[in-house]
C-alpha positions, 0 to 999 in steps of 0.5 A, spaced: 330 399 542 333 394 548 340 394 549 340 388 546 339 391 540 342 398 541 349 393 542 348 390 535 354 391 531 353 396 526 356 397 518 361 402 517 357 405 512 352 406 517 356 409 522 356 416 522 361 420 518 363 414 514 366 417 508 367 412 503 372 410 499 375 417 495 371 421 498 372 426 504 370 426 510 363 432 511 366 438 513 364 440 520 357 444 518 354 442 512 347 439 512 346 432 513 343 427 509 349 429 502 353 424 501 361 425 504 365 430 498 359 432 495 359 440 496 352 444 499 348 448 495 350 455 496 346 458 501 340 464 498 343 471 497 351 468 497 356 467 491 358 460 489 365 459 492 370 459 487 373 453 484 379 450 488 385 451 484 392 446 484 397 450 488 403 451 485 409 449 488 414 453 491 421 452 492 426 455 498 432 458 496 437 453 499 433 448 493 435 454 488 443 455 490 443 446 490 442 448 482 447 452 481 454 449 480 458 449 486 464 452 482 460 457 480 458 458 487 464 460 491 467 463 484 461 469 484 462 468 492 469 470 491 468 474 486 463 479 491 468 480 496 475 481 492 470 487 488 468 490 495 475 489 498 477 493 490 471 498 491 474 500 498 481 500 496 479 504 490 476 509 494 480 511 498 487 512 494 482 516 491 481 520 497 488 519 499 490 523 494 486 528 494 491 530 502 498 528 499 500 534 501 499 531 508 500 525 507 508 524 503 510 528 508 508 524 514 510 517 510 517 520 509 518 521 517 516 515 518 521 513 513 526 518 518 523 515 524 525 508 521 532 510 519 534 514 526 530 511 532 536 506 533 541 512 534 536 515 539 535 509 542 543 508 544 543 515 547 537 514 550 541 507 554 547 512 554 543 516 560 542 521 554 535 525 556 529 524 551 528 530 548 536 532 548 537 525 544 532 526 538 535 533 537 542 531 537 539 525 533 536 530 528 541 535 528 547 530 526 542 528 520 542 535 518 548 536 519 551 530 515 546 532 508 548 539 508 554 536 508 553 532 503 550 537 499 556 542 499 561 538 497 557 535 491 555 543 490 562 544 490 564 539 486 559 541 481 562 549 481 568 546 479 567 541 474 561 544 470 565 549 466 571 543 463 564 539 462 560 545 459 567 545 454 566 538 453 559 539 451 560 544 447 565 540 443 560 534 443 555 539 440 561 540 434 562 533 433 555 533 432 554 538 427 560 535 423 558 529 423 551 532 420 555 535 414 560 529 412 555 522 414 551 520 410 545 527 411 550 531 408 546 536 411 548 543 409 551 549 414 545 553 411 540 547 413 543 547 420 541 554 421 534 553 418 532 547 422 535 551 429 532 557 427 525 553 427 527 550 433 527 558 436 521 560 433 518 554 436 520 556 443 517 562 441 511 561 440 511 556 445 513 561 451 507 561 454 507 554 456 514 555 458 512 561 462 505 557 465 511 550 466 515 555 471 510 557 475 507 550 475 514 548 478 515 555 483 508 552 485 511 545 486 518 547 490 514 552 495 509 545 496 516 541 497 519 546 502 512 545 506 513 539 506 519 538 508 518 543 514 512 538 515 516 532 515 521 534 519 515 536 524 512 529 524 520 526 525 521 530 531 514 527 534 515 519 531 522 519 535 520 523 541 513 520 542 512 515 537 510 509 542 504 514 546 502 516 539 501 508 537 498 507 543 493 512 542 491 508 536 490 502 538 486 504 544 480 507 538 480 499 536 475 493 539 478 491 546 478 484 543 482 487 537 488 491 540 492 485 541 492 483 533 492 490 531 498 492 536 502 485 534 501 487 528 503 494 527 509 493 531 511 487 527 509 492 519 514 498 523 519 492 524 519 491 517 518 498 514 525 499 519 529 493 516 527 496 510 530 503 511 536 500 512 537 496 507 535 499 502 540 504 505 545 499 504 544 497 497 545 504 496 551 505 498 553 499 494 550 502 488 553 508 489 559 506 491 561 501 485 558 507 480 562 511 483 568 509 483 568 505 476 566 513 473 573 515 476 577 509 474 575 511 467 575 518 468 569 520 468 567 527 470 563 529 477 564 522 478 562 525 486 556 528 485 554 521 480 554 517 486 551 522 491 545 522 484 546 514 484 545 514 492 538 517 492 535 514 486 537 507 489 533 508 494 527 506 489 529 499 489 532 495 482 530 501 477 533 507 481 540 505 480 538 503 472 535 510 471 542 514 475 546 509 471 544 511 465 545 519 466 552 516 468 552 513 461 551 519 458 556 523 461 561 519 459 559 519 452 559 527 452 564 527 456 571 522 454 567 518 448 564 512 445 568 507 447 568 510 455 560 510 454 561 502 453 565 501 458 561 505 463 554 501 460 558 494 463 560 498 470 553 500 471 551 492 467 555 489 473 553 493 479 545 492 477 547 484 477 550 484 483 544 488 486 539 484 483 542 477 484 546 478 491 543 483 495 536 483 494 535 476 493 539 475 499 539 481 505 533 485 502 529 478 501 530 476 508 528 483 510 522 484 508 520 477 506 517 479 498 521 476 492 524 481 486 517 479 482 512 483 488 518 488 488 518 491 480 510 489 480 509 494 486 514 500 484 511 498 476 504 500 480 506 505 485 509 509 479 504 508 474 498 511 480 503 516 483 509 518 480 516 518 483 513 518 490 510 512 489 515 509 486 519 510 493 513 508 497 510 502 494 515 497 496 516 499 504 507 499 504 507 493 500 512 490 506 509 493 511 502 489 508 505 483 507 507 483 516 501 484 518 497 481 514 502 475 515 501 476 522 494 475 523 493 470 519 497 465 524 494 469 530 501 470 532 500 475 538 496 469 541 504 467 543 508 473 541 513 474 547 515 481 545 508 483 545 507 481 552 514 485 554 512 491 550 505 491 553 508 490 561 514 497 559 506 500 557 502 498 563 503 505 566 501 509 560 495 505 558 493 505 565 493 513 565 499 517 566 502 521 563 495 520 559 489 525 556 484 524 561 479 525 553 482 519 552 481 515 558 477 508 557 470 507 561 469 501 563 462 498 564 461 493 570 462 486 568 464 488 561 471 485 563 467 478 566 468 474 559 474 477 556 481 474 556 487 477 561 491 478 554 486 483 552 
C-alpha cells in the first residue's frame, strides 16, 4: 500500500476500538473479531462469571439525619446530654450519701467559716497574729452559744414546772369535754381506750427499745460530727486560701482562672447568705418572741432561741417553730391567746416572705423565693433536716458560679487579678508542699496566656 493510500480517510467504524452506539467499548484482553459489548465465551475448564447485578444505592448519614425533623433532632440532642448530666448527678449524691457522716460536718464548717471569717479578718488587719485571731474567734463563738444555751437551760428549769401544771389542766378540760360534748363518753370508757393505749405501748416496747438505741446511735454520730465540724472550721479560717489554692491547682492550666474566679465568687455568695439568713433569723426570732410575752405566753426565751435556729431553713423553719408557739399558747392561756399568737406568727412570715427575702436575701444570692421553697422542698425530700438547711446555700453557690462562667467574667474580673498578685508567692512555692509543686515541660508555656 502507497502512502497515498494509507492517508485515505477512513470510516469510524472501521477505526479500531469503535464501539457503536449503546455498546461498550471491548475490554482490554478480549479476543478480537467479537463485536463491542458482546462478552467472550469463557475460557475451557473456567466457570461463567455471574451475571451483574444493579447495585443498590446507598445513603450517607448526613442524607439520613436530613429526613428527620429538626425539631426531633435537637430535641433528642438535648435530651442525651440533659439524662447524662441527670445520670452523673444521680451517682453522685448516691455516693455523697453513703459518707454524710463526713460530708455535713465539713458543709456546716464551711457554713462557720462563712459566718466568722469576717471577725478573723478584722483581728487580723488589727496586727493580731493568725492562729491567736482564729482561736479567739472560735473561743468567742463557743462561748456565746453556751451562753445562749444556759440561759435558755435555765429558763426552762424555771418555767417547766408551772407549764407542766398547765399541761396537766389542758389534760382535764380535755377529759371533761369528752364526758359532757357531744361524745358523752364515760369515766369508764376513758379508762378502757387509756388502758389500751398502755398495753399498745407494751407490746410495742421492743421497737421503743430499738428506737432509743437508734437514737444513742444518732447523738454519739452528732457529737463526732460536731467535733469533726469544729476541726475543719479551725482549718477553713486558719488556711482557708492555701487550701483552695491546692484545688485549683488539680484543674488544666487553661481551666484554673475560671475554676478560681468561680469558686470565689460561689463562697462570696455562700457568705452573704450565712449572713442573711442570720439576719432573717434574728428578725423572726425577735417578733415571735416578743409577741409570745405581750400576750403572756410561757418560755417566750426559749421560743425565740427555737424560732432563731429553724429559721435558718429559709421560709419553712419559721413556720414550723411558729407553729409549736401556737401550741403552747393553747395549752398554756387558751383558745383565744392561740389565735392571736397564730396572727403574730401570720404577720412576722409576711414580713419575711414580702420584705426581707425578696429584697435583702434576694439581692444577696440572686434566687427568687420560687427557686428557694422548690430547693428546700427537694433538699428535704432527699435528705431530711440536713437538706433542707443545706439545699438553699448549695443552690446559690451554683447559681454564682455557674453565672460566672457563662459570662467568661474571670477574662476582666479585677479582683481575681488582685487575689492572684496577694497569691504569687505561694503558688510559686513558699511555704508550699514540694509533692505539689508543678513541672513545666519546655515551651509548655509558649501558647499559653499570661492571665493562666
Amino acid at each position: 500500500m502507497t502512502p497515498a493510500e494509507d492517508a485515505t480517510p477512513r470510516p469510524d467504524s472501521e477505526l479500531p476500538g469503535y464501539a457503536a452506539p449503546g455498546l461498550s467499548a471491548p475490554p482490554a484482553g478480549s479476543p478480537a473479531g467479537l463485536p463491542a459489548g458482546v462478552p467472550a465465551a469463557p475460557a475451557a475448564g473456567t466457570e461463567p462469571a455471574a451475571a451483574p447485578t444493579a447495585a443498590s444505592p446507598t445513603r450517607s448519614a448526613r442524607e439520613v439525619d436530613e429526613d428527620i425533623p429538626y425539631g426531633v433532632r435537637i430535641a433528642a440532642s438535648w435530651a442525651w446530654r440533659i439524662g447524662l448530666i441527670l445520670v452523673v448527678t444521680g451517682v453522685l449524691v448516691w455516693l455523697l450519701s453513703k459518707i454524710s457522716f463526713l460530708i455535713i460536718p465539713v458543709m456546716v464548717a464551711a457554713l462557720l467559716a462563712g459566718l466568722l471569717s469576717p471577725v478573723t479578718r478584722w483581728l487580723r488587719r488589727r496586727r493580731v497574729p493568725n492562729g491567736a485571731a482564729v482561736a479567739i474567734t472560735l473561743l468567742g463563738f463557743i462561748g456565746l452559744i453556751a451562753g445562749a444555751l444556759a440561759l435558755v437551760g435555765r429558763q426552762l428549769t424555771a418555767g417547766f414546772g408551772e407549764l407542766w401544771g398547765q399541761a396537766l389542766e389542758g389534760l382535764q378540760q380535755v377529759q371533761t369535754w369528752l364526758a359532757d360534748g357531744p361524745l358523752h363518753l364515760t369515766a369508764g370508757q376513758i379508762d378502757t381506750y387509756v388502758q389500751e393505749g398502755a398495753d399498745a405501748l407494751q407490746k410495742n416496747s421492743s421497737s421503743i427499745l430499738s428506737g432509743a438505741l437508734t437514737f444513742g446511735s444518732t447523738a454519739g454520730h452528732f457529737a463526732a460530727g460536731l467535733l469533726i465540724a469544729l476541726f475543719v472550721t479551725i482549718f477553713f479560717l486558719l488556711e482557708g486560701e492555701r487550701i483552695w489554692r491546692f484545688l485549683v491547682r488539680l484543674m488544666p492550666r487553661k481551666a484554673r482562672p475560671a475554676v478560681n474566679g468561680a469558686g470565689r465568687r460561689g463562697w462570696t455568695s455562700m457568705v452573704s447568705y450565712t449572713r442573711i439568713q442570720m439576719f432573717v433569723a434574728f428578725v423572726d426570732a425577735v417578733g415571735i418572741g416578743v409577741g409570745a410575752a405581750i400576750i403572756g405566753v410561757p418560755l417566750a426565751l426559749p421560743l425565740g432561741v427555737l424560732v432563731f435556729i429553724g429559721s435558718f431553713i429559709p421560709l419553712v423553719g419559721a413556720l414550723v417553730t411558729g407553729a409549736v408557739a401556737v401550741l403552747l399558747a393553747l395549752v398554756a392561756n387558751g383558745l383565744v391567746n392561740a389565735l392571736i399568737m397564730v396572727g403574730i406568727v401570720l404577720l412576722v412570715q409576711q414580713l419575711e416572705g414580702h420584705i426581707l427575702q425578696p429584697l435583702v436575701m434576694g439581692k444577696a444570692v440572686s434566687l427568687h423565693p420560687v427557686a428557694v421553697i422548690l430547693s428546700v422542698a427537694a433538699g428535704s425530700y432527699l435528705a431530711g433536716i440536713p437538706g433542707a438547711l443545706f439545699s438553699v446555700p448549695i443552690l446559690a453557690v451554683a447559681n454564682s458560679a455557674v453565672r460566672y462562667i457563662a459570662a467568661r467574667t474571670w477574662e476582666h474580673d479585677g479582683e481575681l487579678a488582685a487575689a492572684s498578685r496577694q497569691g504569687a508567692p505561694a503558688l510559686a512555692g513558699a511555704g508550699q508542699d514540694p509533692g505539689t509543686r508543678e513541672v513545666h515541660r519546655p515551651g509548655a508555656d509558649a501558647g499559653t496566656p499570661k492571665g493562666d
